[in-house]
Structure formats: structure tokens, C-alpha cells
Backbone as CSV, one residue per row, in Angstrom:
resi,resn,N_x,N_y,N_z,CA_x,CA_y,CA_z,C_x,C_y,C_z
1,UNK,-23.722,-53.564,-59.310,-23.747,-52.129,-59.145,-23.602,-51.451,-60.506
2,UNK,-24.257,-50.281,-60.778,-24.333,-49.621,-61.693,-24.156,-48.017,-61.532
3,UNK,-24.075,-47.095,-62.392,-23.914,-45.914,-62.413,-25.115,-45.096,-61.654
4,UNK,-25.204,-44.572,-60.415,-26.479,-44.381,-59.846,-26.721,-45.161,-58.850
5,UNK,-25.551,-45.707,-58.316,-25.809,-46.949,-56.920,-26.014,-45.929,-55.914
6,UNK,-26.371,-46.720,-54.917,-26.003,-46.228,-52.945,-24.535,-46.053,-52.803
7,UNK,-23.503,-46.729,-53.539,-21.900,-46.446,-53.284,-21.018,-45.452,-54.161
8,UNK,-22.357,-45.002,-54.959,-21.785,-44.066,-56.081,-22.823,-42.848,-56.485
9,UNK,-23.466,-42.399,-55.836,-24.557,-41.984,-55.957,-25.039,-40.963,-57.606
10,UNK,-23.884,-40.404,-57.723,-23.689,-39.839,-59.261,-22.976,-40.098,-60.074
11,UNK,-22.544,-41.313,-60.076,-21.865,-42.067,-60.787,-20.652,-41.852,-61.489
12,UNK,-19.960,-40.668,-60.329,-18.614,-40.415,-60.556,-17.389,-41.627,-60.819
13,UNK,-17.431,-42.319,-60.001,-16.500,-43.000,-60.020,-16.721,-44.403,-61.170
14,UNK,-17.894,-44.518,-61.571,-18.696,-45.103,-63.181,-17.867,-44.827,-63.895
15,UNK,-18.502,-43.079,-64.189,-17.977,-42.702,-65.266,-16.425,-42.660,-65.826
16,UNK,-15.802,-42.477,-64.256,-14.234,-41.870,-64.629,-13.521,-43.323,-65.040
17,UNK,-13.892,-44.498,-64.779,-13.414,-45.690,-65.501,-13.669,-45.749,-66.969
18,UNK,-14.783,-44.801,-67.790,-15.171,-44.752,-69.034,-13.561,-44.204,-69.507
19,UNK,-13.269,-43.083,-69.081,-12.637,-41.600,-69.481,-11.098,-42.667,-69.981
20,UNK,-11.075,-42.312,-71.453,-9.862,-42.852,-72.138,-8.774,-41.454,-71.463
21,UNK,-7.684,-42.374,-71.001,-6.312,-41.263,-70.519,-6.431,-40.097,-69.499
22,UNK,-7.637,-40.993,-68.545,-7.354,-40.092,-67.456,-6.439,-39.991,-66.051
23,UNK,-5.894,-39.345,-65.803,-4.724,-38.723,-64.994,-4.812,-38.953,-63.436
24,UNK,-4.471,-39.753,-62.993,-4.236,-39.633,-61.510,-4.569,-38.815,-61.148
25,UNK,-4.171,-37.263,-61.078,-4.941,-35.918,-60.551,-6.172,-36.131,-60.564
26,UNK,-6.637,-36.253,-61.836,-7.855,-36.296,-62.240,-8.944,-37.128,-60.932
27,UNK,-8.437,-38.198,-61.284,-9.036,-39.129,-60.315,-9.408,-38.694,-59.017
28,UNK,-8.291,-38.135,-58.351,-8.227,-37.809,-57.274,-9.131,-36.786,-56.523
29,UNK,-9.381,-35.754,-57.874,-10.378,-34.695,-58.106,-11.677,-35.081,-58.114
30,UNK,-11.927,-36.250,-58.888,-13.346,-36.819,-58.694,-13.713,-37.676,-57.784
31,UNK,-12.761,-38.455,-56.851,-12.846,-39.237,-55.987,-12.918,-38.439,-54.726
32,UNK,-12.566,-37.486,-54.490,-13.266,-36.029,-54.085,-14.526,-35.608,-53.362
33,UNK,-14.939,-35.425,-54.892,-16.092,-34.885,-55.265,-17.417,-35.995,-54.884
34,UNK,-16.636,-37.546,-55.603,-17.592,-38.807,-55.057,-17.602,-39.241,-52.994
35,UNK,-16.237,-38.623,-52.277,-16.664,-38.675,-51.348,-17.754,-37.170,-50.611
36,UNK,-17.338,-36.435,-51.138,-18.482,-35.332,-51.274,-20.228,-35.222,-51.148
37,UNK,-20.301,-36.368,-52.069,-21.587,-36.616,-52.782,-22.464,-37.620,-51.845
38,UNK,-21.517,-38.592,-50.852,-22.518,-39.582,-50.497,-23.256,-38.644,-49.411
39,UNK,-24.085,-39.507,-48.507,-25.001,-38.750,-47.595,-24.508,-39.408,-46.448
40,UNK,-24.699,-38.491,-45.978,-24.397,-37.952,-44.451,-23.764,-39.242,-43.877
41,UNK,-24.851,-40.149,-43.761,-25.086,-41.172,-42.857,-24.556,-42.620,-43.473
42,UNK,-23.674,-42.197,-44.905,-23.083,-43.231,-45.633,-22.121,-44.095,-44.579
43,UNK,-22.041,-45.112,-44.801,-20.543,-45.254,-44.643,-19.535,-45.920,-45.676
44,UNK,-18.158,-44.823,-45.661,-17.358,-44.568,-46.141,-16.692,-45.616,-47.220
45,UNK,-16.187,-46.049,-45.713,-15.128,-47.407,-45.899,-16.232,-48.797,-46.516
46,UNK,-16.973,-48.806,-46.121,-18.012,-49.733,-46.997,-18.312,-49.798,-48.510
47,UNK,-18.576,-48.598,-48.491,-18.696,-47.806,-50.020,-17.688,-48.480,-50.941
48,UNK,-16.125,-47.418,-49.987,-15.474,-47.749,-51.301,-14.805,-49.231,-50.924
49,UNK,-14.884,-50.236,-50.153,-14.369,-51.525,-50.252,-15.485,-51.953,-51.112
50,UNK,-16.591,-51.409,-51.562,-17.320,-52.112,-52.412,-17.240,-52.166,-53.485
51,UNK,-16.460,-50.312,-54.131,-16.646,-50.096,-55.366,-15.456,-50.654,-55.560
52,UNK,-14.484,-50.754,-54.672,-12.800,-51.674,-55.377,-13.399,-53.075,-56.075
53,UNK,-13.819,-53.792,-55.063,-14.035,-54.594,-55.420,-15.091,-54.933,-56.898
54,UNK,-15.842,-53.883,-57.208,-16.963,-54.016,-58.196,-15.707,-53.784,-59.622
55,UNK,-14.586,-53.040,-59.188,-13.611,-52.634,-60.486,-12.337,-53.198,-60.267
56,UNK,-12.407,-54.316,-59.252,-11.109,-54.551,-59.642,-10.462,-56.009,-60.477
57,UNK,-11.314,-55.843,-61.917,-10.933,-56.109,-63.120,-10.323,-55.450,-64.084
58,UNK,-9.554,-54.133,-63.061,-9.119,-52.575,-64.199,-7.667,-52.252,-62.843
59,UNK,-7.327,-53.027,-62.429,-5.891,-52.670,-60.869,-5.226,-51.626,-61.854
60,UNK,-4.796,-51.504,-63.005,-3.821,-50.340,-63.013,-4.340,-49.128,-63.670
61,UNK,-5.553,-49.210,-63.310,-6.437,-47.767,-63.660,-6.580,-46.164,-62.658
62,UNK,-5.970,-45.574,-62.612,-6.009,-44.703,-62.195,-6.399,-44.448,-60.635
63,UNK,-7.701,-44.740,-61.057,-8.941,-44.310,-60.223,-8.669,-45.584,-59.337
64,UNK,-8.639,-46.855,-59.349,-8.137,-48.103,-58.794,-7.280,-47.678,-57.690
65,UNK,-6.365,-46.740,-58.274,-5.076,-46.565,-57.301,-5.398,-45.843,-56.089
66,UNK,-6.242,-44.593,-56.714,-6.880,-43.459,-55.891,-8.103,-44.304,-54.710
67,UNK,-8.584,-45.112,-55.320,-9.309,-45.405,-54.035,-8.783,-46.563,-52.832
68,UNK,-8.006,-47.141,-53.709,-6.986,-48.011,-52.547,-6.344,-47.306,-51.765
69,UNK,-5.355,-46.000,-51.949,-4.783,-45.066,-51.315,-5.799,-44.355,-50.203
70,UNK,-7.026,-44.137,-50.811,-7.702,-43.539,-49.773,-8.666,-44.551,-48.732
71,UNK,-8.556,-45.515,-48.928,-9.003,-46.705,-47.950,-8.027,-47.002,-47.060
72,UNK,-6.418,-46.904,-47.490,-5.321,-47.340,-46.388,-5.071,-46.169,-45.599
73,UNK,-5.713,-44.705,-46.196,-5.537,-43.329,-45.372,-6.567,-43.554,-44.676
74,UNK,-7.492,-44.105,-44.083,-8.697,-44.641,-43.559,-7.991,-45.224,-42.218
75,UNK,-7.460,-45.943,-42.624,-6.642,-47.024,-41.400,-5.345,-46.769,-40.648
76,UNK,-5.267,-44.968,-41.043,-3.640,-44.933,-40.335,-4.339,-43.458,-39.592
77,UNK,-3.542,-43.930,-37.828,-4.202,-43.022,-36.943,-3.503,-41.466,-37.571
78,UNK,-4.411,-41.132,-37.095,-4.197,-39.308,-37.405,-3.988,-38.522,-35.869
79,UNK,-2.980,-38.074,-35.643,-2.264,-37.380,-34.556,-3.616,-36.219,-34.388
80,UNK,-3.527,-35.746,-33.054,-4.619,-34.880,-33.069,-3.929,-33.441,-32.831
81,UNK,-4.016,-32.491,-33.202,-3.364,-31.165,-32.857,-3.863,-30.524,-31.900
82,UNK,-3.248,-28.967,-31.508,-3.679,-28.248,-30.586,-3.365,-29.108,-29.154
83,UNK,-3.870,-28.418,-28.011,-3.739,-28.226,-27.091,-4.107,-29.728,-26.473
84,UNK,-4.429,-30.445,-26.853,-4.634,-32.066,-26.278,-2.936,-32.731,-26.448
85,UNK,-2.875,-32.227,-27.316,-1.431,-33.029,-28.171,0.352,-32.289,-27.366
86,UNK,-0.428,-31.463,-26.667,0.981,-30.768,-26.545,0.947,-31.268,-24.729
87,UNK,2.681,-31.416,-24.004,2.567,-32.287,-22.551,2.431,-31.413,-22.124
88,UNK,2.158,-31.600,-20.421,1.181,-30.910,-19.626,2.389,-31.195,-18.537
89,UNK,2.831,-29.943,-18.452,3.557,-30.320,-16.738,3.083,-29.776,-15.320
């Protein structure tokens, strides 16, 4: 994979492994923007178990952290709100 893949389509998440001293925020901001960017009909969790794996010769890089975090937010149920969620007597 290269800058311009199907799992990276603008090669956000490429580039931000270039970026000398970039910031967790940072990351987070472009990892963002890179889930933003794919199309429609991507899937997600594919993507980024792909791009971990394409970078993970860099584990305490920023961006490393940011997409592991958002792969395990992937896998933890999300409560649903409103009026489904509240009991019914």
C-alpha cells in the first residue's frame, strides 16, 4: 500500500506518519478527516485493520495509537438513546 490506496484514499494517514512531532490531537484530526474521505460503500474496520497493520513498524507513533483506539471504539456496543432506551410500563 501506498499514499493514494483504496484504504487511504488521500493519503492522510501516509502522510501524517511523514510529519516529524506530530501530536496526538493532531492525529486524531486527520484520522477524522481520513474516515471522512473513504466512500460510502468502504468498509471501515477493514480499512483501518489494514492500514495498522501496513504501519505497524512505527507502535508508538501517534497516529498508531489513534487508529487502534478507534478500531476498539468499533467493537464496544453503543447504548441507543431516546425513546427505545427508556422502560415502558
Amino acid at each position: 500500500m501506498q499514499k493514494g490506496d483504496h484504504n487511504d484514499p488521500k493519503g492522510l494517514i501516509f502522510e501524517s506518519f511523514r510529519i516529524d512531532g506530530i501530536t496526538a490531537s493532531e492525529c486524531r484530526t486527520i484520522f477524522l478527516d481520513w474516515a471522512l474521505s473513504l466512500p460510502v460503500d468502504a468498509d471501515t474496520r477493514t480499512a483501518l485493520q489494514a492500514l495498522l497493520v501496513q504501519y505497524d513498524a512505527a507502535p508508538d507513533h501517534p497516529m498508531t495509537q489513534v487508529m487502534t483506539e478507534g478500531l476498539a471504539a468499533m467493537d464496544k456496543p453503543r447504548r441507543r438513546g431516546g425513546w427505545r432506551s427508556r422502560s415502558r410500563d
